[in-house]
N, C-alpha and C positions, 0 to 999 in steps of 0.2 A: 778578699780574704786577708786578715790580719796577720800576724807572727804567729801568737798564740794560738789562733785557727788553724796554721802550717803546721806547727809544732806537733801542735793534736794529732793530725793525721798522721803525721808519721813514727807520734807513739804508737797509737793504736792501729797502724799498719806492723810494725817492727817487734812490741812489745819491749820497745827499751826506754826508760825515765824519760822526764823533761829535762835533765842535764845533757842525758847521752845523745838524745835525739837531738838536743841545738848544737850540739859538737859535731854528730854527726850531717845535719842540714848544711852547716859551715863547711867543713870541708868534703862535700858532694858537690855543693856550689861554686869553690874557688876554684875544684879539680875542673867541672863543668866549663869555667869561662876559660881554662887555659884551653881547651877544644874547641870552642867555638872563637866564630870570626869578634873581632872587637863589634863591632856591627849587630851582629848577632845576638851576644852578650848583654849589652844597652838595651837594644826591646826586649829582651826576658826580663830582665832588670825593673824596666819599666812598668810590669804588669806585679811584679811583687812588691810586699809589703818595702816602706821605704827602708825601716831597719836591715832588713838584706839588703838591697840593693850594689852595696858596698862591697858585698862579697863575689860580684861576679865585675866588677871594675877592674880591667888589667891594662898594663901598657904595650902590651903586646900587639905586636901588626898583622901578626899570622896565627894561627891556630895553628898549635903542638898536633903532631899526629901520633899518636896510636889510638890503641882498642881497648875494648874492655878491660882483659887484665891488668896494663896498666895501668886503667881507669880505676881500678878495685883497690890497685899497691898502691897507688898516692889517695886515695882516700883513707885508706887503714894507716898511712904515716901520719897524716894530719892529726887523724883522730884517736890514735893510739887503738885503737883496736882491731882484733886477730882479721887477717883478707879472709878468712872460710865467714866470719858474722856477715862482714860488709858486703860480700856481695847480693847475701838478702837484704842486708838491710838499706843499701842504696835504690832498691825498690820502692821503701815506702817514700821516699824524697820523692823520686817518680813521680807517683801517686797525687803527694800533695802538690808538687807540679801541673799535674792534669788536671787539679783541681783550681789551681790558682791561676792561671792561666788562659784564654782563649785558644781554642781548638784550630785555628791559626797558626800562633806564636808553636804552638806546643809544636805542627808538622815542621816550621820552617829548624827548631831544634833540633828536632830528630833527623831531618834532611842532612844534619852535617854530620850525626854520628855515625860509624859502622852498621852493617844491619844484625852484627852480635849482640846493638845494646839493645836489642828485645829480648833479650833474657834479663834482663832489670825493670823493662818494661812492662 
């Protein structure tokens, strides 16, 4: 899957622009790597388009802990829009995750989330 193929899906998952959605793919993704192990981060990385890739690169040795809500308030500061949108709309990222990804990559991601993030799921 390309960018523009990501993109897609999480227009047409969300109902918001091609602006909003690569604003909001962006910072679902950086929110994303600072949770997961560097390790982690690197093979999801590796299975997206190379243009993202970048966005789940951190220097970080451990993975931040929290859950969802603060998963939802650092994606809404990133992107400037209200936590009641983003927490549906970090759904359709999801989405185009499940798609861009092998069914694989995708358990060993979820393996490090909370079992809240099934309500985005």
């Amino acid at each position: 899957m390309n960018e523009g193929e990501f993109i897609k899906v999480v227009c047409n998952e969300s109902g918001l622009s091609r602006d909003q959605a690569e604003i909001l793919t962006q910072a679902t993704l950086e929110t994303l790597s600072e949770r997961l192990t560097p390790e982690e981060a690197d093979d999801l990385a590796a299975q997206l388009p190379e243009s993202m890739q970048d966005l789940l690169i951190s220097d970080r040795e451990t993975p931040d802990d929290f859950g969802l809500d603060e998963f939802v308030r650092r994606v809404s500061e990133r992107s400037g829009a209200d936590v009641s949108e983003v927490r549906e709309d970090v759904s359709a990222v999801f989405s185009a995750l499940r798609l861009a990804v092998t069914p694989g990559e995708l358990d060993d991601v979820l393996a490090q989330l909370p079992r809240e993030f099934a309500e985005v799921l």
